[in-house]
C-alpha atoms as an extended CHARMM CRD file, in Angstrom:
* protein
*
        65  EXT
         1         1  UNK       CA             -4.0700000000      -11.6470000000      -11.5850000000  PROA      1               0.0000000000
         2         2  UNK       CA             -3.0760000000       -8.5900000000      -12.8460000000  PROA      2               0.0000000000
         3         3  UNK       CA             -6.7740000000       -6.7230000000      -12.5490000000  PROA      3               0.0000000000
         4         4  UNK       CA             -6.6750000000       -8.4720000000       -8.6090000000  PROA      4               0.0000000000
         5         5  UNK       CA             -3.1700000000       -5.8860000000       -8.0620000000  PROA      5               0.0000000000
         6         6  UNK       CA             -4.5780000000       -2.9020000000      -10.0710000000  PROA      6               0.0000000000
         7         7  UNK       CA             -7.6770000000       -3.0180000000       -7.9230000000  PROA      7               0.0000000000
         8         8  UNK       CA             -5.7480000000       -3.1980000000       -4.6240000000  PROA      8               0.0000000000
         9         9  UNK       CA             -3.5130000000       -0.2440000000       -6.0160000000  PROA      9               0.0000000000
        10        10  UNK       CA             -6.7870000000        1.5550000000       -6.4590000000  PROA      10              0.0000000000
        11        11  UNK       CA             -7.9390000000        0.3540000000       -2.9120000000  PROA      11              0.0000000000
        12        12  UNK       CA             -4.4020000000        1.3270000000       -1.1450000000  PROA      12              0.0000000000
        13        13  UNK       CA             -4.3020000000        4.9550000000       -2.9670000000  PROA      13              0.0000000000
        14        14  UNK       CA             -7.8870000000        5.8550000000       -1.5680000000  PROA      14              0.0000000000
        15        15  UNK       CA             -7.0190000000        3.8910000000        1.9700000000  PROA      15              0.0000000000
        16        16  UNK       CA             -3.7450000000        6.1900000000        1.9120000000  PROA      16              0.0000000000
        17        17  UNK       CA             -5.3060000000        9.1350000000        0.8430000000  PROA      17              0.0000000000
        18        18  UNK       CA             -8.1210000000        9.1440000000        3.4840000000  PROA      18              0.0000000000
        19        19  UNK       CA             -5.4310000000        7.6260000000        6.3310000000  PROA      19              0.0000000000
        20        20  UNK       CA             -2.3290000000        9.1130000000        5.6250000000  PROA      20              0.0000000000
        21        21  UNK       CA              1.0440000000        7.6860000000        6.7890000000  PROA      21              0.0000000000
        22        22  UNK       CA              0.1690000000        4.1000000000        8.3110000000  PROA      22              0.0000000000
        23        23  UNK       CA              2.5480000000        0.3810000000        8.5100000000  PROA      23              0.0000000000
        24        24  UNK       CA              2.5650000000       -2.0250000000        5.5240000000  PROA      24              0.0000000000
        25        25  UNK       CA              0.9320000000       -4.4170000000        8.3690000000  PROA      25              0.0000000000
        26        26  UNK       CA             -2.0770000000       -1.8880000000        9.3580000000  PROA      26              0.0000000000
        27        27  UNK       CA             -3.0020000000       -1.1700000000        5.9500000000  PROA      27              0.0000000000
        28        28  UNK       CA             -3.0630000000       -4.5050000000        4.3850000000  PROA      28              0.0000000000
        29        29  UNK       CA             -5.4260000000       -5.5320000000        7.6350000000  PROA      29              0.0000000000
        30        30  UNK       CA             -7.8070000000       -2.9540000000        7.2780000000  PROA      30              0.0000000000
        31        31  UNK       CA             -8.1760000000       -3.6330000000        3.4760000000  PROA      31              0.0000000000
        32        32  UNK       CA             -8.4500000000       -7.2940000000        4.5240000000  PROA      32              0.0000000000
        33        33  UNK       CA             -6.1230000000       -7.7630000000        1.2280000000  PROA      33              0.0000000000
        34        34  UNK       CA             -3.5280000000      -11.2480000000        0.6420000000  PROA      34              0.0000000000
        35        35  UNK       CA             -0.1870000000       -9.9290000000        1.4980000000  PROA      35              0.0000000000
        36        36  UNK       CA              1.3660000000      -11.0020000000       -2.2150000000  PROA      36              0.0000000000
        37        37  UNK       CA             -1.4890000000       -8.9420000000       -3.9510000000  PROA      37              0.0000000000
        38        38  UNK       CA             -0.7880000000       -5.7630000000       -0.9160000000  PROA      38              0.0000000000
        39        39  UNK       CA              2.8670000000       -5.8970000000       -2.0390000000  PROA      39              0.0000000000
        40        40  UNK       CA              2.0680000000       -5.8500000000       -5.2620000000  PROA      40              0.0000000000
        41        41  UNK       CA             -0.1920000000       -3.1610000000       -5.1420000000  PROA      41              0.0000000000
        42        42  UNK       CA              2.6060000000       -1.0240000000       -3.5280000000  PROA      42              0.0000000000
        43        43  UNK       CA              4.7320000000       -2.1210000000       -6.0450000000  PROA      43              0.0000000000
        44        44  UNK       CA              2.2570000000       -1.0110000000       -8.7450000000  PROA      44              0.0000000000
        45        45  UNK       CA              1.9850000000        2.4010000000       -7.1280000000  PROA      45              0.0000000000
        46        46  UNK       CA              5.5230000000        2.5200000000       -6.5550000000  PROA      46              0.0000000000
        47        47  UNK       CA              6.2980000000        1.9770000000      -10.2810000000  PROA      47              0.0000000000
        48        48  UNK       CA              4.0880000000        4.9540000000      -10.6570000000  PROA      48              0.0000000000
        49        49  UNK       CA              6.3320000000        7.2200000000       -8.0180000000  PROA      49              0.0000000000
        50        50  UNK       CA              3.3600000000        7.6990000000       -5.8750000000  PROA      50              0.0000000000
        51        51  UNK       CA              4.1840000000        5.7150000000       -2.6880000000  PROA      51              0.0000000000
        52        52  UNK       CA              6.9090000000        7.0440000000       -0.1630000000  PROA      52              0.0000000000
        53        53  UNK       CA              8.3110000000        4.5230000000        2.3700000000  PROA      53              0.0000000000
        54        54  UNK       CA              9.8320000000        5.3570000000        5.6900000000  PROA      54              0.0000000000
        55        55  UNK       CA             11.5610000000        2.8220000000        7.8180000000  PROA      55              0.0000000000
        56        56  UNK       CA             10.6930000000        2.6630000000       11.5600000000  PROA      56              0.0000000000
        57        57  UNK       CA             11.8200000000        0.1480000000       13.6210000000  PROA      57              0.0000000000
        58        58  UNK       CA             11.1500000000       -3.0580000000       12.1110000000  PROA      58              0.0000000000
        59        59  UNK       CA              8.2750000000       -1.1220000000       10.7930000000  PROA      59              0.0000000000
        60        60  UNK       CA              8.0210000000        0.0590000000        7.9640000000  PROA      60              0.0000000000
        61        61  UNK       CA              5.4490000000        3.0610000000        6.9210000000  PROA      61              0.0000000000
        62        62  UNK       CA              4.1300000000        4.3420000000        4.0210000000  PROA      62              0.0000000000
        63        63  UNK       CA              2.3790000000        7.3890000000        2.4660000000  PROA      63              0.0000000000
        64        64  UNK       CA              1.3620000000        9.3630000000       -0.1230000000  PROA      64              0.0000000000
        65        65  UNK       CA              4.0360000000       11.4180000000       -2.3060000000  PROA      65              0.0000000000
């Protein structure tokens, strides 16, 4: 389980970086990824201070730091 989050972290830091700010919702669409391994991904990346969340609505986006 564990090398299924670090490769979506991977996948969602190179998605981010090409994209730039997008919704929790778009992002884990176009990366076709399972929602619980997304999360965790962002979590991963999080953990790492390299993910910045904005709340928009009942949106919420992230980015890049």
């Amino acid at each position: 389980m564990q090398e299924a989050i670090v490769e979506a972290a991977g996948q969602i830091w190179n998605y981010l970086n090409e994209k730039g700010e997008v919704t929790t919702k778009k992002m884990q669409k176009d990366l076709d990824l399972n929602e619980n391994i997304a999360f965790m991904g962002l979590g991963w990346l999080s953990r790492e201070d390299k993910i910045a969340y904005q709340k928009k609505g009942a949106h919420t986006k992230v980015s890049l730091r």
